[in-house]
N, C-alpha and C positions, 0 to 999 in steps of 0.2 A: 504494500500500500504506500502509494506515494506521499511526502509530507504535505503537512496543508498549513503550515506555518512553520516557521523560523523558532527555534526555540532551545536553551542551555540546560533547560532542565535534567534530561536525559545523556548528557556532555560529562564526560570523565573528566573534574577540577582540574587535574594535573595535566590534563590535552591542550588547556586552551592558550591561546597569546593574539598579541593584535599583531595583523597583520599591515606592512609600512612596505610599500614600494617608493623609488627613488628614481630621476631621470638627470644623467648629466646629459642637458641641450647642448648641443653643436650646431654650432654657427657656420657653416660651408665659406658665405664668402669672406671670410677674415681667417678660418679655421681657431675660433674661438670656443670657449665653452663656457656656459652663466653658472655662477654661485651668486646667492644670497647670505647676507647676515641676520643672525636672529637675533631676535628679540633679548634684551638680558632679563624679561620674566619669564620667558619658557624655561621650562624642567627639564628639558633633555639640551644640554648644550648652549647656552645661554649667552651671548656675542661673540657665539663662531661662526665662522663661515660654511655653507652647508647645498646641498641639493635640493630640487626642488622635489617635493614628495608629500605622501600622506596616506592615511591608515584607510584601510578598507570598511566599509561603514554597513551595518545591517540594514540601510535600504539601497546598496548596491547591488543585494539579491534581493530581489521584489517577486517573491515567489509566485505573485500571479503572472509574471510576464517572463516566466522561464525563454533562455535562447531555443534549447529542445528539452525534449522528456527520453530518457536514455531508461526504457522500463519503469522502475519504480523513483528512479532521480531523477531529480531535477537541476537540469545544468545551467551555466551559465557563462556562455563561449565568449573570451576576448575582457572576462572581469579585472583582468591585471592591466592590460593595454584603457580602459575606462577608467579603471583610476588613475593612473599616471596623467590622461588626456586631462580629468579635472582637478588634479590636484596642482598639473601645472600652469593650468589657468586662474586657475584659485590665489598659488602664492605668486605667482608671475607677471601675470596677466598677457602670455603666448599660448601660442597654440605650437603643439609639436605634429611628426610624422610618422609615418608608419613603413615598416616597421620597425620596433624596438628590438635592442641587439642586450643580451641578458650579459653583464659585467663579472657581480659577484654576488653573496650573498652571508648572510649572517645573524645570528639570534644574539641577544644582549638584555639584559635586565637595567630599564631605567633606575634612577635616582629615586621615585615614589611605590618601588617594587614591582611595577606592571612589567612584565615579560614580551620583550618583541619576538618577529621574527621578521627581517629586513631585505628585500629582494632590490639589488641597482642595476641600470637600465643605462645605455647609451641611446640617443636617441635624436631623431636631426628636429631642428628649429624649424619651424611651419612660418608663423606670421604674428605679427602683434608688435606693441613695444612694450619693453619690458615696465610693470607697475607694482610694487611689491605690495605684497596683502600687508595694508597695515594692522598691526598691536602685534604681527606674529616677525616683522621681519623690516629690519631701518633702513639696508642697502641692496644694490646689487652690484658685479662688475663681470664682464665679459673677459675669461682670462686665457693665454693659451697655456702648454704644459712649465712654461719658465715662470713664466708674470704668477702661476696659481701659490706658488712655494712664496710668495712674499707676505698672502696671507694666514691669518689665523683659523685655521682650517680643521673641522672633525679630523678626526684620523684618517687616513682611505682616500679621500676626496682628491689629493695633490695626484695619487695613483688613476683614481680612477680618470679624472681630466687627461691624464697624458693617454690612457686607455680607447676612451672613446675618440680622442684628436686621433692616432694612432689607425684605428677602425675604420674612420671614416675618409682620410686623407689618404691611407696607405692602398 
């Protein structure tokens, strides 16, 4: 019997974590790539510099509007590429492309003990100009893999900019 609602009840405590996809944008004609600065009130990292991203949300699966029904499941094709597309619009204010080229990945336990699990994305800059979501994030800069190492940057981030500049250019 297929589900008929979203629900934790039935979720083994020890399974769950939020789930945080990441996109470093690449910028073709400069062969540039965008970080933002956060906020010094967020809890996860708090005036570094970071990628753009964000957690997967319980009504990104809208179970009444399944992609298909695969027997008793219910899918939901391209939910990783959907959030990247709003989450970069969200802190950004661009649109990105398709498709996304999968980097690295990683699980880490924030500072208020929530458990992630982190999936980073290369991915080419679409269109827009860059407008940072304000309360979550003060700057932005377009860096290539030299210029990124000047800032104060999550861990990873300097790697993964040379990564995607690297993919997309080579």
């Amino acid at each position: 019997m297929k589900a008929t609602k979203i629900s934790l009840d039935n979720a083994k405590s020890d399974k769950l974590f939020y789930f945080v996809a990441n996109a470093v944008v690449y910028r073709q004609s400069d062969q540039r790539c965008l970080i933002l600065k956060r906020s010094a009130r967020e809890i996860v990292h708090p005036g570094k510099w970071a990628l753009p991203g964000g957690k997967l949300e319980w009504n990104d699966l809208d179970i009444a509007h399944p992609t298909r029904l695969n027997g008793d499941v219910i899918d939901f094709e391209g939910a990783v590429y959907k959030l990247l597309e709003r989450e970069v619009i969200e802190e950004a204010g661009v649109k990105i492309g398709s498709p996304v080229y999968y980097l690295n990945d990683m699980a880490f336990i924030r500072p208020d003990g929530i458990p992630v699990v982190l999936i980073k994305f290369a991915a080419k800059y679409g269109s827009g100009k860059v407008r940072v979501e304000a309360g979550s994030f003060d700057d932005f800069a377009w860096v290539n893999a030299s210029e990124v190492k000047n800032y104060s940057c999550i861990k990873g981030v300097h790697q993964e900019v040379g990564q995607a500049i690297k993919h997309f250019s080579g």
